[in-house]
C-alpha positions as CSV (number, residue, x, y, z in Angstrom):
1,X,0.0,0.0,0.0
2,X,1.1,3.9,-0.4
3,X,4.2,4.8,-1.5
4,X,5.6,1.2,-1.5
5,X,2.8,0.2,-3.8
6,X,3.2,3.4,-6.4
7,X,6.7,2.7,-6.4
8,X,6.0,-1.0,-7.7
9,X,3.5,0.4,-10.0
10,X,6.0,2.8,-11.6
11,X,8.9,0.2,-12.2
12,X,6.3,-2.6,-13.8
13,X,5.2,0.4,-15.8
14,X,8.9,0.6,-17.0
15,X,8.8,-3.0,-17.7
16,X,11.0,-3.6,-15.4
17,X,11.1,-7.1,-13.3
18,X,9.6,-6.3,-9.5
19,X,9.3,-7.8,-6.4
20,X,6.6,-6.9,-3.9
21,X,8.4,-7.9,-0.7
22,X,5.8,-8.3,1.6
23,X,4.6,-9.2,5.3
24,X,1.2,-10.4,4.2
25,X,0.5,-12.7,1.4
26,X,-3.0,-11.8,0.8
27,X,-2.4,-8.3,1.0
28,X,0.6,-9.0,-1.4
29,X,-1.1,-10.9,-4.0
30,X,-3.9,-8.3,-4.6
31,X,-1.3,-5.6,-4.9
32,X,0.5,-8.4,-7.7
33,X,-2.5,-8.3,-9.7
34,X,-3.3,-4.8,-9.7
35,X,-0.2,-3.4,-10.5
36,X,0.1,-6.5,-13.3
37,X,-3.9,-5.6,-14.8
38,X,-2.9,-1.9,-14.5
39,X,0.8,-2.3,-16.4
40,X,0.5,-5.1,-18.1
41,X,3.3,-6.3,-16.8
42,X,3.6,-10.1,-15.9
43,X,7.1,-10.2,-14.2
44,X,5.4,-9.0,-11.0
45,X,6.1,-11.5,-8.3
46,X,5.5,-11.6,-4.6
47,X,7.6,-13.0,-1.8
48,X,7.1,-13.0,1.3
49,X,9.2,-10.9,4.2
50,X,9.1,-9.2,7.5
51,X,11.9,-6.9,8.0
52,X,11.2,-7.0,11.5
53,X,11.9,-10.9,11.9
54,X,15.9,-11.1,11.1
55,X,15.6,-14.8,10.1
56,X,13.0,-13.5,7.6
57,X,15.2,-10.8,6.1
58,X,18.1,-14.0,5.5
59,X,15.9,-15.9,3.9
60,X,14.4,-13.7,1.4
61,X,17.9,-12.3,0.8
62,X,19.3,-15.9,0.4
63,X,16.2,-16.2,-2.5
64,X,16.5,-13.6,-4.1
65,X,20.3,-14.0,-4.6
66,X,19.9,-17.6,-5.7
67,X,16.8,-17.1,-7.7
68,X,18.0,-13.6,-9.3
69,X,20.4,-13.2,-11.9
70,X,20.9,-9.6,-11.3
71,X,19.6,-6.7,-8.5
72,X,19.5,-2.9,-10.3
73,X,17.2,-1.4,-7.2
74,X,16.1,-1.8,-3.7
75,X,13.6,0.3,-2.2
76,X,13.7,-0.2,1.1
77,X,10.0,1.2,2.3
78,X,9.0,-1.0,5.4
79,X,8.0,0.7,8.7
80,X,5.9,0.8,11.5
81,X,4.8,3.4,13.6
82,X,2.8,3.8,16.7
83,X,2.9,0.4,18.0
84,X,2.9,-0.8,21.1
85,X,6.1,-1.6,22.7
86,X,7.0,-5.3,21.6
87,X,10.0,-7.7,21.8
88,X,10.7,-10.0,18.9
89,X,11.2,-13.7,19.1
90,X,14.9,-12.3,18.8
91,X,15.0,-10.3,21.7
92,X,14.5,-7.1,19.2
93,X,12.1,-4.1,20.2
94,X,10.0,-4.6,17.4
95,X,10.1,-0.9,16.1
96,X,13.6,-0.7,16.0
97,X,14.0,-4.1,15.1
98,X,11.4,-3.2,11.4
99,X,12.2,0.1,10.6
100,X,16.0,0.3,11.2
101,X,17.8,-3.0,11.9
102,X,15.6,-5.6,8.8
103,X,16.6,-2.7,6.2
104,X,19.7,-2.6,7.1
105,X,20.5,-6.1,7.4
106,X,18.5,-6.8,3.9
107,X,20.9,-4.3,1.7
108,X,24.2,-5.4,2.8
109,X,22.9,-9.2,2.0
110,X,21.8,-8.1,-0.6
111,X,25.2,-6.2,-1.7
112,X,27.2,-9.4,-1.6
């Protein structure tokens, strides 16, 4: 939804390949075939991923550098605001832990 979602729009639009990283796969697979029925783009794919889980962040990095030949952009737009304060199965406060640390730990897997 918002930004994250226009920004997905825009690149399918380009015809370029996107990923919709997401936390919720119904949520995720609407936003998949709206942006593909509205860009006629079929390289839109969804995969699954909470930045605020760091053993989720691995895994969709390990994916997506296995399953990828090649990575031109990240846009990192995950965050939460307003929650209540929460500790993740980590031992993470779950703010920090979404908004900050996932990002962060996402792009430098992701660099290599």
């Amino acid at each position: 939804a918002g930004i994250g979602k226009c920004v997905a729009m825009e690149l399918a639009r380009r015809n370029a390949r996107t990923i919709l990283a997401c936390r919720s796969r119904e949520r995720g697979q609407a936003a998949v075939q709206e942006i593909r029925a509205a860009t006629g783009n079929p390289a839109v794919l969804l995969r699954l991923l909470d930045t605020g889980s760091l053993a989720s962040v691995r895994a969709f990095a390990a994916a997506v550098l296995r399953e990828e030949p090649r990575l031109d952009v990240l846009v990192n737009n995950a965050g939460v605001t307003g929650l209540p304060f929460a500790i993740t199965s980590e031992g993470l406060e779950q703010t920090f832990a979404t908004n900050y640390l996932g990002p962060f730990l996402l792009t430098n897997l992701l660099l290599g």
